[in-house]
N, C-alpha and C positions, 0 to 999 in steps of 0.2 A: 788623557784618554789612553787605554790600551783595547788593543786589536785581539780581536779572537784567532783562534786557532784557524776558524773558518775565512776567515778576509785574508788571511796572509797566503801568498802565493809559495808554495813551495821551490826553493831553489832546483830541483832537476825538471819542474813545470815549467819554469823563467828559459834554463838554458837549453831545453825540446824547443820552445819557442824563439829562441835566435838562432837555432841550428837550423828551424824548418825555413824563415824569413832567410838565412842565409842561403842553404840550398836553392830559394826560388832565386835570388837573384843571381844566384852561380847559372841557372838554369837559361833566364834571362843573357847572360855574357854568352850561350851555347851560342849564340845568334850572330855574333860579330868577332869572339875568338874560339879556333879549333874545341868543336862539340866531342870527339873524342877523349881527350882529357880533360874535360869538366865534369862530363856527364857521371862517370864512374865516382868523382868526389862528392857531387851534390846528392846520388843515389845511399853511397854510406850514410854521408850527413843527415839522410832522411830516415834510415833506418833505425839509425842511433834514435832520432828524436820520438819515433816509432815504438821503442821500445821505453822511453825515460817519460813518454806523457801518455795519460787518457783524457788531459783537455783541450787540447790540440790537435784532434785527430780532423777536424775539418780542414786545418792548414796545412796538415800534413799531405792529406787525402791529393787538394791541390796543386799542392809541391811536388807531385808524381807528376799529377799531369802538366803542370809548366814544364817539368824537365823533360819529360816523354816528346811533349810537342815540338819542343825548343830543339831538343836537339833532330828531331827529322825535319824542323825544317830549315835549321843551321846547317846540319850535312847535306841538303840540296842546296842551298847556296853555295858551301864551300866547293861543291864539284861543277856545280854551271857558271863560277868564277876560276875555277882553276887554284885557288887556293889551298893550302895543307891540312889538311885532317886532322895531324896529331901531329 
């Protein structure tokens, strides 16, 4: 059997989609270590993927708001703990 042009996922499709799944879970760790240097990595990571897909823009979309979220509500933890920011 061979595969059309149409089933096959394009490689910079594939890696938009582990950049944006990575940024949310980077987004994700904003919540338990210092949200100031994650946040800035998983915002690129998103942008990158931003621009290398148009079939991912739903996970993408999401990916903003985990990390938007995450990190305001990582950085009210880290200061009504007393903990480092960055």
């Amino acid at each position: 059997m061979t595969s059309s042009m149409r089933d096959r996922t394009r490689p910079a499709e594939a890696i938009a989609g582990v950049l944006a799944a990575s940024a949310c879970a980077l987004g994700f760790l904003e919540l338990f270590y210092r949200p100031f240097r994650l946040a800035p990595v998983a915002v690129i990571m998103l942008l990158v993927a931003t621009v290398m897909s148009r079939e991912h823009q739903r996970l993408i979309r999401a990916g903003f708001a985990i990390v938007g979220i995450c990190f305001v509500v990582g950085a009210t933890m880290q200061i009504l703990t007393g903990h480092p920011m960055y």
